[in-house]
KEDODO-171239 format. One record per residue: x, y, z of N, C-alpha, C, CB in turn; residue in one letter. Coordinates in Angstrom, 3 decimals, decimal comma. Atoms other than C-alpha are relative to their C-alpha. Glycine has a CB too. Example, Ala and Ser with C-alpha at 12.3 -4.5 7.8 and 13.67 -1.06 7.14 Angstrom:
residues 2
+----------+----------+----------+----------+----------+----------+----------+----------+----------+----------+----------+----------+--------+
|     n.xx |     n.yy |     n.zz |    ca.xx |    ca.yy |    ca.zz |     c.xx |     c.yy |     c.zz |    cb.xx |    cb.yy |    cb.zz | residu |
+----------+----------+----------+----------+----------+----------+----------+----------+----------+----------+----------+----------+--------+
|    0,890 |   -1,190 |    0,000 |   12,300 |   -4,500 |    7,800 |    0,900 |    1,200 |    0,000 |   -0,992 |    0,027 |    1,246 |      A |
|   -0,820 |   -1,190 |   -0,060 |   13,670 |   -1,060 |    7,140 |   -0,770 |    1,090 |    0,730 |    0,414 |    0,462 |   -1,415 |      S |
+----------+----------+----------+----------+----------+----------+----------+----------+----------+----------+----------+----------+--------+
***
This chain:
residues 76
+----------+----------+----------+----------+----------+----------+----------+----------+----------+----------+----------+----------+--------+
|     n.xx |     n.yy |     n.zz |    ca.xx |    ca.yy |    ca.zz |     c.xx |     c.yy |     c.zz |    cb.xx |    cb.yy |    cb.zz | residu |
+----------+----------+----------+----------+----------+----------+----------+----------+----------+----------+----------+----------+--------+
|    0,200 |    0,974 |    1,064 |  -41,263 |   10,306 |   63,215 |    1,339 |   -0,504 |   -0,531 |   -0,826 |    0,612 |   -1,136 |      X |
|   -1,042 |    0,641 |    0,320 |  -37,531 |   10,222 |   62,356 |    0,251 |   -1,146 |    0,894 |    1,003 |    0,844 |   -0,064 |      X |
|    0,105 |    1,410 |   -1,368 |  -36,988 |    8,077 |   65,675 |   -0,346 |   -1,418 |   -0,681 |   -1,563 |    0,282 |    1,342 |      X |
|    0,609 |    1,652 |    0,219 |  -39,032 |    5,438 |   64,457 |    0,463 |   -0,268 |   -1,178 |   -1,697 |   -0,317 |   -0,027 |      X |
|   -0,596 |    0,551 |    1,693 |  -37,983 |    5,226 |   60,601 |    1,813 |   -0,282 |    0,641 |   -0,158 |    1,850 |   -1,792 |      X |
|   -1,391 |    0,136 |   -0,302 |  -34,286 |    5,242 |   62,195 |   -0,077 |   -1,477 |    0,764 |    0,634 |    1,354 |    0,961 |      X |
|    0,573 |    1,357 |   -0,414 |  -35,560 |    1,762 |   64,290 |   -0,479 |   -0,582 |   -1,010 |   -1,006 |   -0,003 |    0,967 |      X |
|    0,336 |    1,235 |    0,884 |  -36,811 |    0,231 |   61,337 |    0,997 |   -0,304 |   -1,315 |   -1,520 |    0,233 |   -0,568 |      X |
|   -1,182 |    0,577 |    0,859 |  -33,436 |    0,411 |   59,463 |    0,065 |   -0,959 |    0,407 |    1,253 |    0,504 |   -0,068 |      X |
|   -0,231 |    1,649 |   -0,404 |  -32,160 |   -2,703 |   59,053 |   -0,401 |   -0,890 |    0,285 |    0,413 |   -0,323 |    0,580 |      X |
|    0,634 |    0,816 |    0,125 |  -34,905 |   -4,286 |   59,925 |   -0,429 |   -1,360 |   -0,520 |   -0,276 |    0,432 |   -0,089 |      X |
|   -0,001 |    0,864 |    0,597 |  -34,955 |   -6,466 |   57,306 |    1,112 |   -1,200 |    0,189 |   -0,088 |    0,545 |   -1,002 |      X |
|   -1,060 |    0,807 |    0,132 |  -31,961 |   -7,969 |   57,728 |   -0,092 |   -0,736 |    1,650 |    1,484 |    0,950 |   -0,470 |      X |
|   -0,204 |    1,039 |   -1,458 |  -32,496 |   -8,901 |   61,385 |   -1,428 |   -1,033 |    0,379 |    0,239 |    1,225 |    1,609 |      X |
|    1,056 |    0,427 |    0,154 |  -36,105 |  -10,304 |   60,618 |    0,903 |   -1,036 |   -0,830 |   -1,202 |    0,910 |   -0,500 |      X |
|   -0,696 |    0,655 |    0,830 |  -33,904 |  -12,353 |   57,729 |    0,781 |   -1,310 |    0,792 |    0,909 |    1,036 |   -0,666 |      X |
|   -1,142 |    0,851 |   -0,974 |  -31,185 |  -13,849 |   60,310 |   -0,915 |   -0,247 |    1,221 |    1,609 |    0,981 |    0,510 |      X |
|    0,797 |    1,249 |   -0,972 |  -33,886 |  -14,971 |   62,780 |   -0,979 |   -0,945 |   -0,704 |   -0,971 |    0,682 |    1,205 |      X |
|    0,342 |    1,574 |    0,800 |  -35,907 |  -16,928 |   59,939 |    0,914 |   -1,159 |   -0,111 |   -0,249 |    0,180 |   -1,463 |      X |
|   -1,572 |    0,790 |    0,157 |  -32,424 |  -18,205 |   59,233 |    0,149 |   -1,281 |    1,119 |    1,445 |    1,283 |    0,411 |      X |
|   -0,400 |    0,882 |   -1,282 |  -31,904 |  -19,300 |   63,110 |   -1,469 |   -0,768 |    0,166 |    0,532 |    1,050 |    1,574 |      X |
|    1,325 |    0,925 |   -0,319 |  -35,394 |  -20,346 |   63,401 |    0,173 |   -1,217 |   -0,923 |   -1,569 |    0,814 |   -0,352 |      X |
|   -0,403 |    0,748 |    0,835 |  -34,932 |  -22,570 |   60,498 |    1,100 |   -1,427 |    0,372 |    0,492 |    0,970 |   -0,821 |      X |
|   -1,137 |    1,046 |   -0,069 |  -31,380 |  -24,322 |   61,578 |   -0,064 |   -0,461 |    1,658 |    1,673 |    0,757 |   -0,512 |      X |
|    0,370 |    0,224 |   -1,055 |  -33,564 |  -24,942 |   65,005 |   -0,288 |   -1,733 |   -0,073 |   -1,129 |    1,002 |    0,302 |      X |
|    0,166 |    0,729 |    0,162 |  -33,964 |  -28,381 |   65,493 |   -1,844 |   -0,268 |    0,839 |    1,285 |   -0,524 |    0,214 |      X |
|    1,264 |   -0,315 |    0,062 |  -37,863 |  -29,560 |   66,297 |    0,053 |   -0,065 |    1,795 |   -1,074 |   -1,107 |   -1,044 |      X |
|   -0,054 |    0,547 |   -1,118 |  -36,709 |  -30,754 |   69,899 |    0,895 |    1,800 |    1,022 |    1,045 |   -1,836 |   -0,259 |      X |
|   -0,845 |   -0,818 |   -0,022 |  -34,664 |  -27,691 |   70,153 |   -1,310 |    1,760 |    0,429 |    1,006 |   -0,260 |   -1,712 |      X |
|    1,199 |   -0,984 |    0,482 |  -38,301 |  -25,388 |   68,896 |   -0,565 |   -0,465 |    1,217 |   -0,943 |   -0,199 |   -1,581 |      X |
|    1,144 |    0,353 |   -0,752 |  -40,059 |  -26,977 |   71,734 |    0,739 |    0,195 |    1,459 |   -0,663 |   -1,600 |   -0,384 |      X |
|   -0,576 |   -0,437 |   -1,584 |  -37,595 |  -26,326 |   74,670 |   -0,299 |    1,806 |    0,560 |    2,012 |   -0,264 |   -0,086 |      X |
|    0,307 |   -1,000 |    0,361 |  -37,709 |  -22,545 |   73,184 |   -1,372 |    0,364 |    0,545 |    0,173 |   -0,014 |   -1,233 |      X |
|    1,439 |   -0,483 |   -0,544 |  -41,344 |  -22,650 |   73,685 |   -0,614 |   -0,320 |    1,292 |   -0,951 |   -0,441 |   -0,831 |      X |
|    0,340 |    0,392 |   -1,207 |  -41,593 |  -24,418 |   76,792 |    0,477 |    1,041 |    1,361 |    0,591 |   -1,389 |    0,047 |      X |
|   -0,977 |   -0,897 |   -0,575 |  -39,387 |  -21,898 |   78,396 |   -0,794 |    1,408 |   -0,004 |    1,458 |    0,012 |   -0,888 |      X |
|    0,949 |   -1,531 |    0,327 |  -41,455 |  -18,864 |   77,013 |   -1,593 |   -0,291 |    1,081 |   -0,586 |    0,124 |   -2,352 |      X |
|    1,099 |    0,188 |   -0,650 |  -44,411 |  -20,808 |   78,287 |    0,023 |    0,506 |    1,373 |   -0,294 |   -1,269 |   -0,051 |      X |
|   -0,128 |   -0,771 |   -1,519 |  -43,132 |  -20,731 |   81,665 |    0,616 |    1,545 |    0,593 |    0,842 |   -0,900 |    0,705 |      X |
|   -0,451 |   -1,284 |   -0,384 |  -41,775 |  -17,399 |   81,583 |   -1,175 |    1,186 |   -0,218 |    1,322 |    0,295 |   -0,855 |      X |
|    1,269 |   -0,512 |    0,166 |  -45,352 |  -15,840 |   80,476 |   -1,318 |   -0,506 |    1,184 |   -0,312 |   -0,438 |   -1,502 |      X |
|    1,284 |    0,135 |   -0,110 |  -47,650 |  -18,215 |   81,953 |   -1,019 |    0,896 |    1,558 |    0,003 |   -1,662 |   -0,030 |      X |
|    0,497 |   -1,191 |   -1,174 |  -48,644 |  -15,853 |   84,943 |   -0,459 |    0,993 |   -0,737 |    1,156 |    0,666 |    1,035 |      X |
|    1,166 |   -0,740 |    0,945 |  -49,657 |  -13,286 |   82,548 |   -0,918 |   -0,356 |   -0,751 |    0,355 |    0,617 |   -0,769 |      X |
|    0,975 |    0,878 |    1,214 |  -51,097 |  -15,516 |   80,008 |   -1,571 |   -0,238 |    1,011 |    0,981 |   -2,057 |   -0,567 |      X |
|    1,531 |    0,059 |   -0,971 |  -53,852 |  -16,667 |   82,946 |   -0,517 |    1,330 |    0,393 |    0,176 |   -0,812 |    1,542 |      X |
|    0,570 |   -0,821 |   -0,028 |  -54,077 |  -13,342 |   83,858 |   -1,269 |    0,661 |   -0,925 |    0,816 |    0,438 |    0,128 |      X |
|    0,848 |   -0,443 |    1,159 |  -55,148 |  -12,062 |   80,646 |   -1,037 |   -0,925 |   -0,509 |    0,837 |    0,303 |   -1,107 |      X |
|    0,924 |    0,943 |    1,039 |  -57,062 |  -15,068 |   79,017 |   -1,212 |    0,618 |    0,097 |   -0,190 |   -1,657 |    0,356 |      X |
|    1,219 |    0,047 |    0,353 |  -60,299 |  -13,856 |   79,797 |   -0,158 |    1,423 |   -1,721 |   -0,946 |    0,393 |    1,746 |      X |
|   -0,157 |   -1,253 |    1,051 |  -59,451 |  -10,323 |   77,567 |    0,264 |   -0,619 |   -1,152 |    1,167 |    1,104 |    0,275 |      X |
|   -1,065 |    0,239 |    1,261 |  -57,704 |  -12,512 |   74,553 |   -1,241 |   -1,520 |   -0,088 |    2,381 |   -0,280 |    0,448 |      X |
|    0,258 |    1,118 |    0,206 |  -60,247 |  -15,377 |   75,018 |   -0,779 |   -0,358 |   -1,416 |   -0,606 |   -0,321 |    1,102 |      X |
|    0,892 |   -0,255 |    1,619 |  -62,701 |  -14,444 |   72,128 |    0,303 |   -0,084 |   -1,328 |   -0,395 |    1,165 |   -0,201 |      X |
|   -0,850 |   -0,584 |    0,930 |  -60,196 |  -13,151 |   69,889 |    0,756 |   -1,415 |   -0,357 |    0,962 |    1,330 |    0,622 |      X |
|   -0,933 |    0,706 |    0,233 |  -58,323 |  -16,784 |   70,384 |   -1,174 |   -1,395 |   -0,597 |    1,108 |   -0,129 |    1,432 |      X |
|    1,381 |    0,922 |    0,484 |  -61,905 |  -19,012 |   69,935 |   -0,063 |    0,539 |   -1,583 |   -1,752 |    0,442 |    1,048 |      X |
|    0,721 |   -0,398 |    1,781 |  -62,658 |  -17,160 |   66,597 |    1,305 |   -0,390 |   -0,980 |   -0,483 |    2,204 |   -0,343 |      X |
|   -1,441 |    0,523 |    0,603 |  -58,825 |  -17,823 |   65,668 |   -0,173 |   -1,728 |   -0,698 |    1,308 |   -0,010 |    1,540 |      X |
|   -0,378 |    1,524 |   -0,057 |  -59,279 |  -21,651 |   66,598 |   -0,987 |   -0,386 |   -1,403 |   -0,511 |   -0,933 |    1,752 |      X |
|    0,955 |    0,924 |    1,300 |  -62,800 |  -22,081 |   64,438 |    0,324 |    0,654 |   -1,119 |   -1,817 |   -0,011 |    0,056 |      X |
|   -0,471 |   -0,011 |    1,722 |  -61,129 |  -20,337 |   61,120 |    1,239 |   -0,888 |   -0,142 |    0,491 |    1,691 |   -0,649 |      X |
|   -0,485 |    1,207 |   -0,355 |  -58,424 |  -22,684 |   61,854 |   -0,161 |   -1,190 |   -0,082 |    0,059 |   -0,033 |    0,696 |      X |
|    0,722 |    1,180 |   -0,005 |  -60,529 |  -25,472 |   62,161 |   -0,778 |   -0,296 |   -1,797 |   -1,225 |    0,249 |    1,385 |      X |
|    0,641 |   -0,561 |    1,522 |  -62,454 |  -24,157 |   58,766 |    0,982 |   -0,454 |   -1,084 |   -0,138 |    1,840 |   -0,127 |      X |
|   -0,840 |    0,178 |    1,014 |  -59,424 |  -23,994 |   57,088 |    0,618 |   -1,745 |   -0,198 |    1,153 |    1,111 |    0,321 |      X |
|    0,135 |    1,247 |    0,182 |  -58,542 |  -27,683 |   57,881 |   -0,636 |   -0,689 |   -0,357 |    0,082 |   -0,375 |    0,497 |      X |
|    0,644 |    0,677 |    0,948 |  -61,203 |  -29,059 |   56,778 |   -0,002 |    0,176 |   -1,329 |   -0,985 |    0,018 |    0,248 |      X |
|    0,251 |   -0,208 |    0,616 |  -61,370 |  -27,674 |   54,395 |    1,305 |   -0,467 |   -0,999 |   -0,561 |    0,985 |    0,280 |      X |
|   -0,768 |    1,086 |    0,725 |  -57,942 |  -29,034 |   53,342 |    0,062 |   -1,411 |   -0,162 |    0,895 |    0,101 |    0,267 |      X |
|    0,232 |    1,365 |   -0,279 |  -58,903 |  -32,292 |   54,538 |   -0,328 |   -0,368 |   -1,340 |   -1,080 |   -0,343 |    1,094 |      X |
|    0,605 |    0,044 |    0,799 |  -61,377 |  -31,972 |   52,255 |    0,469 |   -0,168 |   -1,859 |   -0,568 |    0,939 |    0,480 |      X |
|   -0,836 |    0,351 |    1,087 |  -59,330 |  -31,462 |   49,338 |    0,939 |   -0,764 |   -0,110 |    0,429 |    0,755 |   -0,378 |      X |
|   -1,209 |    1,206 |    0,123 |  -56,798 |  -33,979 |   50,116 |   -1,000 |   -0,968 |   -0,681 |    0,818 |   -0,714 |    1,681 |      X |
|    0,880 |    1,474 |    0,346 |  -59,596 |  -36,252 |   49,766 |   -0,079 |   -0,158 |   -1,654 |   -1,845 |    0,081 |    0,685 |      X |
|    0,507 |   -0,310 |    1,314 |  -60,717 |  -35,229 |   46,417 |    1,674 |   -0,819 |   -1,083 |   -0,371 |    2,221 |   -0,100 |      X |
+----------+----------+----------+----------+----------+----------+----------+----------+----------+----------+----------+----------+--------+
***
């Protein structure tokens, strides 16, 4: 149990300095980042989808919920 409390020193501070870098990312910059991950996953990603597919549908319609539901109040 020490092990692991000794890994979550500092923690904070390196969770801190990647909001930071995420932040001074530009949006063109965020999307190369992810395009890159894409292709460096997507062979597992198809693998898995059917295991994660449920879990990512029930995601989308509270998602969806929640937009309207701001929609909704924009309107107002």
């Amino acid at each position: 149990m020490n092990d692991l409390s000794q890994v979550r020193e500092g923690w904070d501070e390196i969770e801190a300095e990647e909001t930071h870098l995420l932040r001074r990312m530009t949006v063109k910059e965020s999307l190369r980042h992810y395009l890159a991950l894409q292709r460096a996953f997507e062979l597992q990603l198809q693998q898995t989808e059917s295991l994660f597919r449920a879990e990512r549908l029930a995601y989308l319609e509270k998602l969806q919920r929640r937009l309207g539901m701001l929609a909704r109040r924009m309107e107002e």
